[in-house]
N, C-alpha and C positions, 0 to 999 in steps of 0.2 A: 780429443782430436775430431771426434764427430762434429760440434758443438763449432771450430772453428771453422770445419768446411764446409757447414754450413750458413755459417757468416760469412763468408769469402764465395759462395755462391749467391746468399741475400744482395751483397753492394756488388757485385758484379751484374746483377739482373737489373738491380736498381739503377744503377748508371746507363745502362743499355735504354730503359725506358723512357730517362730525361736527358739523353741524347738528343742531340738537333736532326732530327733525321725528316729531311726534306721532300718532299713531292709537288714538281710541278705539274699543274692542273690548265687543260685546255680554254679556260671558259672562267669568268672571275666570280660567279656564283657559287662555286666548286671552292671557291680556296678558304682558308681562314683567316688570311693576310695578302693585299694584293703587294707590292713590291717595284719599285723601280729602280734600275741601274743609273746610276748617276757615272760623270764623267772627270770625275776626280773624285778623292777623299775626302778632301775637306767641306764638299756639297750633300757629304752621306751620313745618315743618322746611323749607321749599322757596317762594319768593314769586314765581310767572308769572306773566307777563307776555307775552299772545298776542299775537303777530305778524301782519301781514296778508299778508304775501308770504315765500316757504319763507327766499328770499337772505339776509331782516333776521332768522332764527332763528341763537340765538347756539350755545355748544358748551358745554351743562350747565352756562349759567348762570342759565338760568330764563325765559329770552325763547326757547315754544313757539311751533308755527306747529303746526296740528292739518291732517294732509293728508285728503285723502278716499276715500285706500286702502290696505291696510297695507301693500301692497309699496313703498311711497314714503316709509314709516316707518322711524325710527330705532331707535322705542322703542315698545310699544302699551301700551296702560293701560288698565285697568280702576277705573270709579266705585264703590268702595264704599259702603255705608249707614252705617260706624261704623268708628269710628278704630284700633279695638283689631286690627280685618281689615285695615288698610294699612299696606306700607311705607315709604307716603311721606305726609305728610302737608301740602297747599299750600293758601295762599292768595293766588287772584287778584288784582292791582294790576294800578293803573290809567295807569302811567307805566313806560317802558320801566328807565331810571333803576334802579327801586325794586325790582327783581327780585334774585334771589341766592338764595345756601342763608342758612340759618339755622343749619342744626345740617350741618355739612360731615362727619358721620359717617355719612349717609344719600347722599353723592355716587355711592358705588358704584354704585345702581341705576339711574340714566341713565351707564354707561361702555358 
């Protein structure tokens, strides 16, 4: 019984840590990944889908939970004004569902 709960506390910590857990950053020096919002789907290499709680963020599939400091971050990001400055570029959805890469050549910069 020991022995399980503490395998059932190891992948519960483990998953916590390669959660998508977001922080946006003021300034794009700051980020790891700068980021643009695109105005459709089909213009986005990446489709989020924010989370309400850090637990339901998945692991670089596109279900972000944005925290409120960077040390709780997985990843920070920076908003750019134009597509040509990002290397990522997402568009918001509105169902958990509906998230995912698009172009899985851009996966690298959520690793």
């Amino acid at each position: 019984m020991k022995k399980l709960s503490l395998s059932l506390l190891f992948v519960c910590a483990m998953s916590s840590f390669f959660a998508q857990k977001i922080y946006s950053v003021d300034a794009d020096y700051k980020a790891n990944v700068k980021v643009f919002v695109v105005d459709a789907d089909y213009k986005a290499d990446l489709l989020v889908y924010k989370v309400s709680a850090d637990y339901k963020a998945g692991s670089n599939d596109g279900k972000w939970f944005f925290t409120d400091a960077d040390y709780k971050a997985s990843k920070k990001i920076f908003f750019v004004n134009a597509d040509y400055k990002a290397d990522v570029k997402i568009y918001f959805v509105d169902a958990d569902y509906k998230a995912g890469w698009k172009n899985s050549s851009k996966k690298q910069f959520f690793y």
